[in-house]
C-alpha positions, -999 to 999 in steps of 0.1 A, spaced: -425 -743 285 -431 -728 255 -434 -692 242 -470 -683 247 -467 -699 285 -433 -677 287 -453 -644 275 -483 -656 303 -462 -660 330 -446 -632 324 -477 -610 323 -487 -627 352 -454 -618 371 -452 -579 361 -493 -578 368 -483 -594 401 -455 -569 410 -477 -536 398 -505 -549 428 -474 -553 455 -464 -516 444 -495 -503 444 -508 -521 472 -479 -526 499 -444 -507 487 -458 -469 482 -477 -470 515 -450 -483 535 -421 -467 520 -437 -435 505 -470 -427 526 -487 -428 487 -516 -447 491 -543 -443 466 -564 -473 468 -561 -467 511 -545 -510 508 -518 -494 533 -545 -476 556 -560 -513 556 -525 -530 559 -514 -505 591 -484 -493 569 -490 -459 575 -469 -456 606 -437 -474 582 -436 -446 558 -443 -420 589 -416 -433 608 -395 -434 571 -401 -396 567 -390 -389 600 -358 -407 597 -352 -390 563 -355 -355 582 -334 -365 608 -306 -372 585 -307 -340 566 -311 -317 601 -291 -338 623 -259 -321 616 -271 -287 624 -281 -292 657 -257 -306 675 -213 -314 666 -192 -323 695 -157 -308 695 -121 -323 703 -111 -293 723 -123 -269 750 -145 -237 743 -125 -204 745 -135 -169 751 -111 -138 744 -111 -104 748 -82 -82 730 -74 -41 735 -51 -41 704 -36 -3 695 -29 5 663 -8 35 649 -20 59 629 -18 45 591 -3 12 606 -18 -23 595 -19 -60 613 -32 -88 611 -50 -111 642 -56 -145 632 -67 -179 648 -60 -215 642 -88 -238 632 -94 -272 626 -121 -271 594 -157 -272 604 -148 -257 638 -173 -222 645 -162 -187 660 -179 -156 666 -168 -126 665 -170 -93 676 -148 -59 672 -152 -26 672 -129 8 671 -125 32 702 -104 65 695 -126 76 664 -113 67 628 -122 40 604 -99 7 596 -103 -12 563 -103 -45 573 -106 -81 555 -115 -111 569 -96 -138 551 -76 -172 559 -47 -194 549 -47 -234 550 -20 -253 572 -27 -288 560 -35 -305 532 -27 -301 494 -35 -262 485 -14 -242 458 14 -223 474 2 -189 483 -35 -200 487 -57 -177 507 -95 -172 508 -109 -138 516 -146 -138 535 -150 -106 538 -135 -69 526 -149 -32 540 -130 -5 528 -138 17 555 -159 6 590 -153 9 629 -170 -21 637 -181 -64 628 -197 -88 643 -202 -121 631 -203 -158 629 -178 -181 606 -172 -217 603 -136 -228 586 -140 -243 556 -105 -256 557 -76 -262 585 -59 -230 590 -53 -197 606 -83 -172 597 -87 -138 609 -86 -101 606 -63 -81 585 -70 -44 599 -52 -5 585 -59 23 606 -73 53 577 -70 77 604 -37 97 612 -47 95 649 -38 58 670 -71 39 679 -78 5 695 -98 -22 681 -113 -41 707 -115 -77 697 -141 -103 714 -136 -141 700 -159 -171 708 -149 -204 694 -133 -238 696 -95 -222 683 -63 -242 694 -49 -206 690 -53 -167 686 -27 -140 681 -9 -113 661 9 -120 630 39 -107 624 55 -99 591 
């Protein structure tokens, strides 16, 4: 073969391979079809059913995660001192959910921060990650997922010089929940 039957065939191949694309591969894997080859080819219901597929993938996640452990539901009178400070935390595998609900009874405002430390993995010593910070509120509500394995929760100060109670109402999928002390 020599050089000017090289350069034909070669034409002939890439003019070949432009048709296929135009004509077959962007109906049926892209739902483009500007001549209407695919409408005539019935490859309109390929790149439907591709696009479909394609949503799926990106949504499926958010609809539906199974869990490895049962469902809780708590409800916690905790009293607080006046000018005393605590912190109720609970332990969560990473992409585990919890909602949350508190609220103060007594009068007075707590600052509070929402915040949480990881138990596995390789973090710097000291590592925490703060969600959320009021300086002065008597109630939250809310919904978190854990970014990491670890204990997150509430670090609460009474402002007041009277004792309250924070009433504490967590919904989640938490191996456990409770006071810190230290």
């Amino acid at each position: 073969m020599n050089s000017r039957q090289l350069l034909v065939a070669t034409a002939s191949a890439l003019a070949v391979a432009a048709v296929l694309l135009i004509c077959v591969v962007l109906p049926a894997e892209y739902g483009i079809d500007p001549l209407r080859t695919g409408e005539l080819l019935g490859l309109g219901p390929l790149a439907e059913a591709k696009r479909v597929q394609a949503a799926n993938a990106r949504t499926d996640g958010s609809f539906m995660h199974a869990h490895p452990r049962k469902h809780r539901t708590v409800r916690i009178e905790i009293n607080v001192k006046p000018r005393e400070e605590l912190e109720y935390k609970a332990k969560l595998d990473a992409g585990e959910p919890l909602l949350y609900s508190w609220t103060t009874q007594g009068g007075g405002h707590v600052y509070y921060e929402f915040h949480g430390e990881p138990t596995e993995g390789e973090w710097p010593k000291g590592y925490f990650r703060s969600y959320e910070v009021v300086e002065s509120g008597d109630t939250a509500n809310g919904s978190f997922v854990a970014p990491f394995t670890g204990m997150h929760g509430w670090y609460w100060r009474n402002l007041s010089d009277q004792p309250l109670t924070i009433v504490l109402e967590v919904s989640g999928y938490f191996s456990k929940l409770g006071r810190i002390e230290g």
